[in-house]
C-alpha positions, 0 to 999 in steps of 0.5 A: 685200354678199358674205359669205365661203364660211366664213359659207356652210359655218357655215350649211348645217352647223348645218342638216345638224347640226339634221337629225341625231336627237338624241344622234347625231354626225356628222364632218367628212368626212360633213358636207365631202362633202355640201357638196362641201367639204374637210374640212381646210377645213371643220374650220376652220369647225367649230372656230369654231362649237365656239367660239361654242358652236352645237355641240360636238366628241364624240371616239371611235369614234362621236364628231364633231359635234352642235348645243349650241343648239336650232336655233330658237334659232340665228338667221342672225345668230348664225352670221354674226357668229361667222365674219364678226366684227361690224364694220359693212359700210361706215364713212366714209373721206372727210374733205372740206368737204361733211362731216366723218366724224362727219356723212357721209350716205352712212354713215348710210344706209348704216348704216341698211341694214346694220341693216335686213339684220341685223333681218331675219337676226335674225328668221331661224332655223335652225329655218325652214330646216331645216322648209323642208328636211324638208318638201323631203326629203319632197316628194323621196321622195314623187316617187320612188315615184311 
């Protein structure tokens, strides 16, 4: 399964976002040149997440963007189904004796895998990475005054 590069911006977004002190914005040009992006590009990104409410546009001076949810309640899930939709991954085309769409074995093995995957992103939250990036953030700067 592949997953679009809007899913792999989303994510490493609302997890640079959840690195943010609270109360403070960052904008898109920050947030495009950290994942080597274009902020035309990333905007498009951001204004879906605005819309599926994980984070929210502050205008002004100091305005830009800011996580609306806390980051243990944003699962891999979440984010995903807000870019890539929730239509299943695979679904039966072939209509032939063996059976017909109602019945097809490849679909439902397929459907139970696709569930399996979706059970997992559902139990992973921005909070675990975003924990796995401090504690790397850390590791890094210990290393450099070594």
């Amino acid at each position: 399964m592949k997953y679009s590069k809007a899913t792999n911006y989303a994510l490493h977004t609302i997890a640079y976002l959840a690195l943010v002190p609270t109360g403070k914005t960052i904008g898109v040009k920050q947030l495009a040149n950290v994942q080597k992006v274009s902020p035309t590009y990333l905007s498009k990104v951001l204004t879906t997440l605005v819309k599926a409410t994980f984070i929210e546009s502050v205008p002004g001076v100091n305005g830009g963007y800011r996580l609306v949810k806390e980051a243990k309640d944003i699962t891999f899930l979440d984010v995903i189904h807000a870019i890539e939709g929730k239509t299943p991954l695979f679904h039966c085309e072939v209509e032939s004796t063996m059976h017909d769409r109602q019945t097809c074995f490849i679909e439902s093995i397929m459907s139970k895998a696709e569930q399996k995957t979706e059970n997992y992103l559902r139990s992973q939250t921005i909070e675990n990475v975003v924990q796995k990036m401090k504690a790397h953030i850390k590791e890094c700067a210990h290393s450099a005054t070594m």
